[in-house]
Every structure is written in C-alpha cells, then in structure tokens.
N, C-alpha and C positions, 0 to 999 in steps of 0.2 A: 815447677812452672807448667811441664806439660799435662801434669795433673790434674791441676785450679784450670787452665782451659780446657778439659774433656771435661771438669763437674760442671762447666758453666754452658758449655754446649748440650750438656744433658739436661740444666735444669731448664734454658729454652726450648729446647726436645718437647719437656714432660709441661710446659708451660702452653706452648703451639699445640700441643694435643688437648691439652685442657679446654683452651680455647676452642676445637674443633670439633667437641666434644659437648661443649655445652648446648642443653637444648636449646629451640628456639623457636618461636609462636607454638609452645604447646596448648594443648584443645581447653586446656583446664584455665587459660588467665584468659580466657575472654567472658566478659558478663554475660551474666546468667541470664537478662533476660532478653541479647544476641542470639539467645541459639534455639529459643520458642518458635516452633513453628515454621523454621525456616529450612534451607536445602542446603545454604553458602553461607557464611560470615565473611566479609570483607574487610581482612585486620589492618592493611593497609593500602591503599591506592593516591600514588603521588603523582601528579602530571604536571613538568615545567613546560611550557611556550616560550622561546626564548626568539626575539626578533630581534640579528643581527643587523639587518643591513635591510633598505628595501626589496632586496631579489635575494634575501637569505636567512635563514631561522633554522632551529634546532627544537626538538620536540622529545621530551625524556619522560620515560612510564616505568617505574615500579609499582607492583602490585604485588598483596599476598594473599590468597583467600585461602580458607579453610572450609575443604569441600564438605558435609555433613552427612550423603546420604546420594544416592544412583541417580537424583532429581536435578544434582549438580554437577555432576559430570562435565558439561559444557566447559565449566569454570577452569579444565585442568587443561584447557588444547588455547593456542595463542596463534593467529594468522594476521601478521605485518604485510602491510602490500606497501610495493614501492617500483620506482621508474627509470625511467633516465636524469629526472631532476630532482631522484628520491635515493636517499642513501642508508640504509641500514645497518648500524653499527651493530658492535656483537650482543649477540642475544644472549642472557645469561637465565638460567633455569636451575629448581632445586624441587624437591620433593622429601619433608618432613609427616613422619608419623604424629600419633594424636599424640605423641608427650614431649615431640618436639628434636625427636633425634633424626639427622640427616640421613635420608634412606639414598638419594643418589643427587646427582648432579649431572647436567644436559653438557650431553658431548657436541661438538659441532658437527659431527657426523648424523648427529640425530636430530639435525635442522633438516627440514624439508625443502627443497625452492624450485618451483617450478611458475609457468606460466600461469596468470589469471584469469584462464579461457573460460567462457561464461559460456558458450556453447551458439555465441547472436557474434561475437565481436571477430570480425575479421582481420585487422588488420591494428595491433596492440604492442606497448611495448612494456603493459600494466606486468610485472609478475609479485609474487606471495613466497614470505616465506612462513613453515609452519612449524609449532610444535605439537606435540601430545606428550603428555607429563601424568596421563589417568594411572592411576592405582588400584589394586584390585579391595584393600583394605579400608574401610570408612571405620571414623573419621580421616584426613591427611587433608597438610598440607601444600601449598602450590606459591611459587615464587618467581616471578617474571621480571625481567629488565631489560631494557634495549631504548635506541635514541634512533630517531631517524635526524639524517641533516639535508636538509631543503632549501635547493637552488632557486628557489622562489619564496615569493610572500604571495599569496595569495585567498585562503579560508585558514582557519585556527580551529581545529579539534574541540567539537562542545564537549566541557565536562557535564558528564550522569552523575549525580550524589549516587544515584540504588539503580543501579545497572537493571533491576529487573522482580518481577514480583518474588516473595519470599528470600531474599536477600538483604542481610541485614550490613553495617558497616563499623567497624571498631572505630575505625580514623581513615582523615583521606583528607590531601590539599590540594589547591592546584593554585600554578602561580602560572602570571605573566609578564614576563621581565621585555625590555625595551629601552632604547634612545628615546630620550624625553621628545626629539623631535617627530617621533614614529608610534606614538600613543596609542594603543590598540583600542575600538570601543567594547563595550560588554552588556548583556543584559541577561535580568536576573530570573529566573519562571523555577517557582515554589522554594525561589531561597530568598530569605530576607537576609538575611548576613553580608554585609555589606566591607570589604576586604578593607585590610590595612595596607598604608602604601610606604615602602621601604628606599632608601636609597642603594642602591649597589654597584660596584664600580661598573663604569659606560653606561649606567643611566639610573633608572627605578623599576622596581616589583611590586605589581600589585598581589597578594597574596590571602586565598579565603583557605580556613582550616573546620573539620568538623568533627564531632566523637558523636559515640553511641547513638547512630542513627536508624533508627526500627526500620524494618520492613515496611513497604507500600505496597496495597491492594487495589490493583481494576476492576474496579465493580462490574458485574452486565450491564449492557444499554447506557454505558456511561462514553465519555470520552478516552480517544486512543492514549496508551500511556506513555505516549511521547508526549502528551500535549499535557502532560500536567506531573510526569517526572521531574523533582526538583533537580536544577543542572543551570550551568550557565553558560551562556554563547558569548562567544567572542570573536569580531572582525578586524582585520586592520582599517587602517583611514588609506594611507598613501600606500599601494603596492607594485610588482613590477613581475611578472611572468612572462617569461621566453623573452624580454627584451621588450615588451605591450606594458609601460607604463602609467595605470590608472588610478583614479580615486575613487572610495565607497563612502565619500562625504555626501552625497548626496544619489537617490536614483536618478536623476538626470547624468552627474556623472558617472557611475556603474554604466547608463546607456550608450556614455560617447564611449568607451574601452570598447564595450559589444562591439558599437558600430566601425570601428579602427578595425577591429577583427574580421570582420567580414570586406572590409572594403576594398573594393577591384574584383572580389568574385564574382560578379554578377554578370559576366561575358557569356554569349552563346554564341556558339557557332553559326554565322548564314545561314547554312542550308537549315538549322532548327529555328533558326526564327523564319524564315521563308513559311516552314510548313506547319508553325504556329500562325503565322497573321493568315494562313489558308485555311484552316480549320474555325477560325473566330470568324473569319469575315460574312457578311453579312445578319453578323449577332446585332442586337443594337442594345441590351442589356448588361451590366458587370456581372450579377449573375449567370446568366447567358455564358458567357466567354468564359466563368469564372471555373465552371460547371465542368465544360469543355476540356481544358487547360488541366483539371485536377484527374477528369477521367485520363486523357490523355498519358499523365505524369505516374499512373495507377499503372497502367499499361508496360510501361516503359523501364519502370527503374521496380527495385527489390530493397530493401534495409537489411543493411550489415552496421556492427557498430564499428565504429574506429575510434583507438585512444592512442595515438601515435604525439608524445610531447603535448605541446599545447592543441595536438587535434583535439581533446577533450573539449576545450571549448570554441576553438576557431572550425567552420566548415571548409568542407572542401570547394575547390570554385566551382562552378556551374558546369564548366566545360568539361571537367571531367566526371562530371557526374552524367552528363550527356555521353559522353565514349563509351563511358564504363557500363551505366544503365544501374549503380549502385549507391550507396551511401548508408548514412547516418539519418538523426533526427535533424542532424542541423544541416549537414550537407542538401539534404532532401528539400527540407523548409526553404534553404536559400535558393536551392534550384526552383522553384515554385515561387519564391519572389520575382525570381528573375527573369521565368516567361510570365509575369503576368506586366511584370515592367517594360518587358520588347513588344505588348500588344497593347501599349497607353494605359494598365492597371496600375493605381499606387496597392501594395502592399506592405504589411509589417510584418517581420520577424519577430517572433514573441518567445518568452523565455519561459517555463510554468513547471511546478512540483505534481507532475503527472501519476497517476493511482488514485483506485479507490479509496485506501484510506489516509492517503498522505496528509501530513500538518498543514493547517492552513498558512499564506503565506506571512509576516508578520514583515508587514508596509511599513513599520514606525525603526524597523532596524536596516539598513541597507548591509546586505551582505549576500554573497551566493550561495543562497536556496533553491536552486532548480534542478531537474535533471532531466530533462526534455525542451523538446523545440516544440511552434508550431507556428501557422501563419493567419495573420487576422488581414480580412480585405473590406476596411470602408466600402458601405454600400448605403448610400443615403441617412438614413435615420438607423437603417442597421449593421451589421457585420459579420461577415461569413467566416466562419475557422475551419481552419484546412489540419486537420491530424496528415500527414505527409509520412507515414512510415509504412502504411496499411494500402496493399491493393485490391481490399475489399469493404472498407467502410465506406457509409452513409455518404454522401457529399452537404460539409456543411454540420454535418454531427458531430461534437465531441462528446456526450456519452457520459459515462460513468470513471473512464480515466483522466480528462480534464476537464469535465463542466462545472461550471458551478463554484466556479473558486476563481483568486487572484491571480494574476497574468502579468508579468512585465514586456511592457510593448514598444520596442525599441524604436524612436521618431526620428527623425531629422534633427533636432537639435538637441539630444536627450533620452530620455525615456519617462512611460507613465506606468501607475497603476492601473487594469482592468481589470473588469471581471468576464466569465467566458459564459457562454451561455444556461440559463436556466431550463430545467426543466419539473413545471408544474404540477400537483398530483392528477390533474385532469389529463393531461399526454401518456402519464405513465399507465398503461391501460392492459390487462387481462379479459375480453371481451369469450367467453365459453359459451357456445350454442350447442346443444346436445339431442338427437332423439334416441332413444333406449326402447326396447321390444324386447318384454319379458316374456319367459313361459311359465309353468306351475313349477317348474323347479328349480326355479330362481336362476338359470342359466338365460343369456339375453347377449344379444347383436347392439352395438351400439356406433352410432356416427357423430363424430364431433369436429365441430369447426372452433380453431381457439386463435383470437388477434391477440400480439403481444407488441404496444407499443409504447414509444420513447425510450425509457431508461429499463423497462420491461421486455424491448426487443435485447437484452441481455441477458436475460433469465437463464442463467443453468446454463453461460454460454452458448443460447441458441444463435447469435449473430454469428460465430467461428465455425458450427455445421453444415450454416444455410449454404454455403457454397462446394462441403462436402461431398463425397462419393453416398452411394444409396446404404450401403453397409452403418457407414460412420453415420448419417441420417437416422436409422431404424434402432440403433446404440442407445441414442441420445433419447428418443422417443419411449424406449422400452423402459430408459433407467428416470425419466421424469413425468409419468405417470404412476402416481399413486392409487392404482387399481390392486384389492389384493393379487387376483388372479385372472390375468385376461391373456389374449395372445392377437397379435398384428396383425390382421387383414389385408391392410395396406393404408397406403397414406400419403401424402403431398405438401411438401415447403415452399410459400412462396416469398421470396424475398420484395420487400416493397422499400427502396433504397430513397427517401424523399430527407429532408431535412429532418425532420421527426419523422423516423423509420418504423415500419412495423413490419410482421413477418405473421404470414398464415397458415396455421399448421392445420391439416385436415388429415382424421385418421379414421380406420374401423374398425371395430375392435370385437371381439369376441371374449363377451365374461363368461365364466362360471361359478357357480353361486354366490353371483352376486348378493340376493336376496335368500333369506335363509328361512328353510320350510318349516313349518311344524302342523303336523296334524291340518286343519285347516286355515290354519294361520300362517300366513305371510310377512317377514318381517324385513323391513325396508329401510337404508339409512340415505334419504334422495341426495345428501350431498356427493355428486358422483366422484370427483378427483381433486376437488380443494379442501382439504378439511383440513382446519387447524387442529396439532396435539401439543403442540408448543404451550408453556406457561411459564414465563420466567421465575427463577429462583429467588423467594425472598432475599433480605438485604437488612440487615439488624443497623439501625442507628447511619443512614447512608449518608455520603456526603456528598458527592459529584453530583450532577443534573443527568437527568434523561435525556438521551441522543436520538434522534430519529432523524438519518442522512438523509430518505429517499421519502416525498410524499407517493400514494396512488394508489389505483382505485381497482377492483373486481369485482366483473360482473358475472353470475352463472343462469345460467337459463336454459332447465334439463326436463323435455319432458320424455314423462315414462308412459310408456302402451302396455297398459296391463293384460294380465289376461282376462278372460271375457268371464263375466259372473262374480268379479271380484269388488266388494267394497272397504269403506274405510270402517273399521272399530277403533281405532285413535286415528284423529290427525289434529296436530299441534297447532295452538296459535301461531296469527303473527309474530315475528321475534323483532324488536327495535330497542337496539343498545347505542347510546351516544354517551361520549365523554369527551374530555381534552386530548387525548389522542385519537379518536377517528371514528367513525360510525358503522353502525352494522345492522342490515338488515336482511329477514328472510320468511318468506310465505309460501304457504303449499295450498296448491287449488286442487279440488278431484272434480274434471268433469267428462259426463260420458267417456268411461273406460280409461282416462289421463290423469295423470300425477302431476302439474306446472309447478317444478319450484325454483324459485327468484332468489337468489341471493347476491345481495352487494355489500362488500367491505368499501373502506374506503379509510387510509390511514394517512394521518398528519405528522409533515414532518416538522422539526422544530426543534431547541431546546427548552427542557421544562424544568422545574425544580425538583429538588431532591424528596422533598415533603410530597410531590405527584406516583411515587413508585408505587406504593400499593394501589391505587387508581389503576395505572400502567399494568397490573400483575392482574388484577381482578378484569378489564375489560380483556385481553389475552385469554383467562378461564374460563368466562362469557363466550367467548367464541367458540372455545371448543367444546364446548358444553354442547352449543346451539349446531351445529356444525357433524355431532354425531348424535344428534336428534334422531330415533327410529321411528318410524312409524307402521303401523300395524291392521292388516287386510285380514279379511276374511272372504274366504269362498262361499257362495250359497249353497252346495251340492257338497 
C-alpha cells in the first residue's frame, strides 16, 4: 500500500515537472512571414471589459510578445496606473527564451509602486505600479497579466490591433461583456470585422478575434498613427463616477454631468468681486473687461495639476482658487467663468483634446476625449478663448495647443460642438529684413529685423523665451540661426501680445566667410538664414494622403553692400515655382554696389491625396535647389 502511494506521488512528481517543463511560445511556431522586418511579434493580447454594475467594471489583460531585437525593448517593462477608485489585482510575469523554456517568473518584490508624479501635479492620489522583465538575450519571450477593478464606469480602454509601427500580431481579442441593460456603444477605425454577440451568464459579450496581422507603416507627411491604427473604442451609455450619475447618450447629456460638476463652484469672495467690478468699471466693451479679468487672473494664480478622486474632472470652487492663487486647467477655467460672471459676462466652460498633434475630436461618438479646459466668451458675432493655465500667453490666443479643432462647450441646458479659432496662412508670418556689409574676404557685419507671427510667433518655442532672462534669450538666438559661422553682437525681443501675436527679433551679427574668396572671384549664396535642405523621402506605392497642419508664408528681403569695384559674372534668373502645395518665389537685383534678394515662400495647408507625394517631394527639392543658389562676382583690379 505504502508503495502504490509513493509510485503514484512520484508519477505526479515527474508529470507536474513535465508539464513545467514544457516549452511555450517558442520563436520557431510563429509565421514566417510575422517576424519580417519587425522588432515585436504580438503572440497574444487578450483584453476583457467587464461592466458590472453602473459604478463598477473589471478590466483583464493578457499579453505575450516576443521581443526580436534592442528596437523592442519597450515591450518587456509594464506600468499599471491606478487610484483610489482603482484596484490592481496581482500582476503576474514570465520571461521565456527563443525555444520557449521558462527562464524566470516575476516575484512580487519585483513590482515597483510608487507615485505618478509627473513633475506639474500637485496634489494626486494617481500612483503606477511597474514591471521590467528586459533580458539581455534576443530573441525572448514576455508575459503579462493583471485585472484592474474599478469603482466606477466611466471611459473603457480603446483596444490597438498593432500597438505600434513594426509590430506584427499572432492573435489578439478583445471582448466587452455587460447587463443587457448597460450596453456599451463601440466604434470601429481600420477594423471592419464586426464582433459576434454571445450570451453569458448576467448578460452578453460582444467579442472581436484576429490572427496573423502584419505590421503597419506611418508614412512622412501623412496622418498621426493614432488616427488611422486599426483599434476600437468603446463607451458606456449610462455611467456613474464618485456618486455623479450621467449619460453619454447624447453631447447635450455628457454636458448636463459636466455642468452637475462644476455646480455651486462659482462663489467669490466680496472683497474679489469688490475689486473685480473696480478694475472693469468704466470699460464699456466684453472685450475690454474681458481683457482685464484674464490679465488680472495671469497675475494672480500659477497651474498645478490635481488628480485627487474625481478631481480629475470636477474643478475646484473658485474660492479656493482665490485663497490659494493655484489650480488646475479646470480649476483655473471655472475660476475665470466666474469673475467674468460677477462683472455681468456670460461665459462657457469648454472641454478640448489640447496639443499640437492630438486626434481630431470625433462629434458622431459621444465619449470622454479631452484632457484640457478652457473658456470661450460670446462677443457678438465673435468669441474670445481664454487658455487659463499660462501667465504669459497672448490674450485671446489659442495657438498651436488648441486652435483649430473641435471644442465641447458646455451651455445651459447641455452642450455643443465648436470649433476654436483659425489661424490663416496669411497671419502665420516670417517677415526678415536684412542689411549685410561685406568686405574682400567675405567676412561682413549684418543687421536683421525678423517678425514672427500668429502660429509662427511659436517658432522654435520663441513665445516661452520672450519673457526669459538675457542668457536664456541669446541661447535661443544662437541655436535658431542658421548662419554657418557668425557671433552675437547684440540683439532685442519684443513681445507684441495682441490676439494674433507676433514677436520682433532684432539682432547683429558678425559673419565670417560668409562669402567665399577665390582669386578674383567672389562667391555668394544671398539666401542669408532660411534655406531650405529638407526633401522628403520618397514612398513606393503610398497609401495615406499628404498632411499639411499649418498654412504660411515667408518673406526675406536681404540687401547686400558689396565691396566697391565689384560686379556680377552670374547672377540668376528669376525663380517662380507653384504647385498644390504652395508657392515660391525669388530675384536678385544688382544695383550700384547692392545685391536686393526677395524671397517668398508661401505654403498651403490641407489634405491632399496620395497620388500628389511626388508633386510634394519635387516642389521641396525646388526649393532647395533655389535656395542655395550661389552667385558669382568678380573684382575689376
């Protein structure tokens, strides 16, 4: 007896070792033509959305990629963020060589958890746990699990089919389980595969599956590859966060939640509305007052971020943004509703996906998209937007972080669609006036006056130095001039802070050989500091369309003081290049002892088709063709 139970304990011994023993995702069973060209294989990535209850859901990830190469690295480190309303179950890790034998397994001591501190947020209750699972041997394996459980409903995790260029996928699903009465909606961008729908006990699953998905390439000059990674979003209808019960059936309902949120914060203290209606009075304009009110609020208060519970998205009240002199974007925004509302201004709280390259917003899906505030104030036929985080912008400028795109604009009985202001290629303006005084050896003194405005008063970040010390000033100066060899004389920024801002750089500058000697010949390249070298990289067989975010225009206009007895033995035609993306033109005058050369770009922004890139590629080479054009003097003596 005791014998038959020690062989039968031994054969589950040598059975549990069999099993712990077998490989698994070895490098060799993934298709051959998965590992062309790529850095990652993604053998599996599972994502359930599980919506228990309106103020409750559960969120589970498995994933296995197989790293291929140093390019993929990234793929071996895992950071969960999670809250007070965020629970992270155990995180389980594994790390397999390329034939599939288990090299270790993540200990909980080798969880990382610390705070989320972003190095802006003051006051958070956001923290991260992390792993790293990197290995020093390629190919390997990587293996992640973990569930978070969420004391709310309120966004749903979009699934990415191809997390990122050169990244291929063996298999990957994602499901979204649900009370038939709590139906999540979803929408599809570059998946046609349209999910099957399951019964499961406490409700249904919708669930999508995919295999052998190749790599996706972002072309240049195409669209961001957010905007066209196949992946799908999904929102709830009925949700309920921190005990704020709302709907995302409609943007007017998503508006009345906002406006629940904010409601009652709009209290100021007396003595600050006292010494608000004393600063306005005798304004008789909104602008006027409006002007007033935003400089004042510039003055006054600093941005910190706060993520304390639902501070994420409710602000703090007014009053305490008046004691404290601090906030948020939305704290800020609401504090700035709310003096313009104690001096008879209506304004809106508006909600907008702020950055230069952020996704546009997509109006026909109601879900939370945003991550910024900011405040629009009716003014007749037009409307003023207030960025509220910044004690140095434009009044009235949103710029390059939120112009130019959709806006949700939280009203009185709802909310709408807006868009925020444009800016024209005619504003967006590089205006270079130059005079140059050369000698015989191409060394030369040069004085240049350069306006940079609208969306060009951001150039190279010159809007964040204009209020700089003189060091940080002459930095910026030295590293955005493209002079081979020059050195700083001096120079002068002036800030011109109007609704469409510009900013005037004036400098002088000391070249040396500029111009390059030879025997009697002088050889000249007149474009002084714009020259295009830029030409984009062809594109075999392209699919995406041509992107150009920003239209606008540059003028240069350099004259050069020769030396005396000097004339031209080449000087170049006119140069006149147009096409669908934008126009170029440039002339050289000699007269009495002066060089005048004129050049103006001028580029259109727009989307174009795919079939226009070589167009796009060739008027780029045109330019700099045209652009380092030399031309060539001669001495009489």
């Amino acid at each position: 007896m005791k014998l038959t139970v020690l062989l039968l304990f031994s054969l589950c011994g040598l059975v549990a070792l069999s099993h712990a023993s077998d490989p698994k995702y070895p490098v060799s069973d993934i298709p051959e033509g998965l590992t062309k060209n790529v850095n990652a294989v993604m053998r599996q990535n599972i994502r359930t959305f599980r919506i228990v209850a309106k103020n409750r859901a559960t969120y589970h990830v498995y994933k296995v990629i197989t790293i291929l190469n140093e390019q993929g690295k990234s793929f071996a480190t895992e950071v969960v963020g999670y809250d007070n309303l965020t629970k992270v179950k155990d995180i389980k890790g594994s790390v397999y060589d390329a034939n599939g034998k288990l090299i270790k397994r993540l200990k909980s001591s080798e969880v990382y958890d610390q705070s989320a501190y972003d190095g802006m947020t003051l006051f958070s209750d956001n923290r991260l746990k992390a792993v790293d699972l990197r290995h020093g041997s390629y190919p390997y394996t990587v293996e992640f699990e973990y569930e978070l459980d969420l004391k709310y409903l309120f966004h749903i995790p979009r699934f990415v089919l191809v997390p990122e260029e050169k990244v291929s996928v063996e298999t990957a699903s994602f499901n979204l389980e649900y009370p038939p009465a709590l139906k999540p909606r979803y929408r599809l961008e570059g998946i046609e595969q349209k999910p099957s729908t399951e019964s499961i006990e406490g409700g249904e699953r919708l669930h999508w599956e995919f295999k052998n998905v190749l790599p996706i390439k972002a072309e240049p000059h195409g669209p961001d590859m957010e905007s066209f990674a196949p992946q799908i979003l999904a929102a709830p209808s009925q949700f309920e966060y921190a005990d704020y019960v709302g709907s995302m059936a409609t943007w007017d309902d998503f508006g009345k939640w906002v406006a629940v949120l904010n409601h009652g914060r709009d209290e100021l203290p007396a003595k600050t509305k006292q010494e608000i209606t004393a600063l306005t009075s005798g304004m008789k304009t909104v602008e006027e007052k409006t002007k007033v009110l935003y400089e004042f609020l510039q003055n006054k208060t600093r941005y910190v971020g706060i993520q304390l519970g639902i501070g994420g998205y409710q602000p703090f009240e007014a009053s305490v943004v008046d004691e404290t002199g601090y906030g948020d974007c939305k704290a800020l925004s609401n504090y700035m509703v709310s003096m313009l509302k104690a001096v008879g201004i209506k304004a809106n709280y508006c909600l907008i996906n702020a950055g230069s390259n952020e996704s546009e917003l997509k109006s026909d899906f109601v879900s939370s998209q945003f991550n910024h505030a900011v405040v629009a104030v009716p003014n007749g036929t037009d409307t003023l937007w207030l960025e509220c985080t910044s004690q140095t912008k434009p009044f009235g400028y949103a710029g390059l972080a939120t112009g130019d795109r959709k806006a949700l604009l939280i009203t009185d009985t709802g909310a709408k669609i807006v868009h925020t202001p444009r800016y024209p290629w005619d504003k967006n303006i590089q205006y270079t006036s130059a005079d140059v005084t050369l000698d015989r050896s191409g060394n030369g003194k040069a004085k240049v006056k350069t306006v940079y405005g609208g969306l060009q008063y951001e150039n190279g970040s010159l809007d964040d130095i204009l209020n700089d010390a003189h060091d940080e000033q002459k930095k910026w100066i030295q590293e955005n001039i493209s002079i081979p060899s020059f050195e700083v004389l001096g120079f002068s920024l002036i800030n011109h802070k109007d609704r469409i801002p510009s900013a005037t750089v004036d400098v002088e500058l000391s070249l040396t050989r500029f111009a390059n000697v030879s025997g009697k010949r002088f050889f000249l390249t007149p474009n002084l500091m714009n020259k295009n070298t830029y030409v984009p990289e062809p594109v075999q067989d392209r699919k995406s369309n041509v992107v150009r975010r920003i239209g606008y225009v540059d003028v240069d206009t350099v004259t050069y003081r020769l030396p005396e007895e000097m004339y031209p033995e080449f000087l170049p035609d006119a140069i006149n290049i147009k096409n669908t993306f934008g126009e170029y033109e440039a002339s050289f005058k000699v007269d009495q002892g002066k060089l005048i050369y004129i050049r103006r770009l001028k580029m259109n922004k727009g989307e174009f088709p795919p079939s226009s890139y070589p167009e796009f590629i060739e008027f780029f080479r045109s330019i700099s063709k045209a652009d380092n054009v030399k031309m060539v003097f001669m001495t009489k003596t």
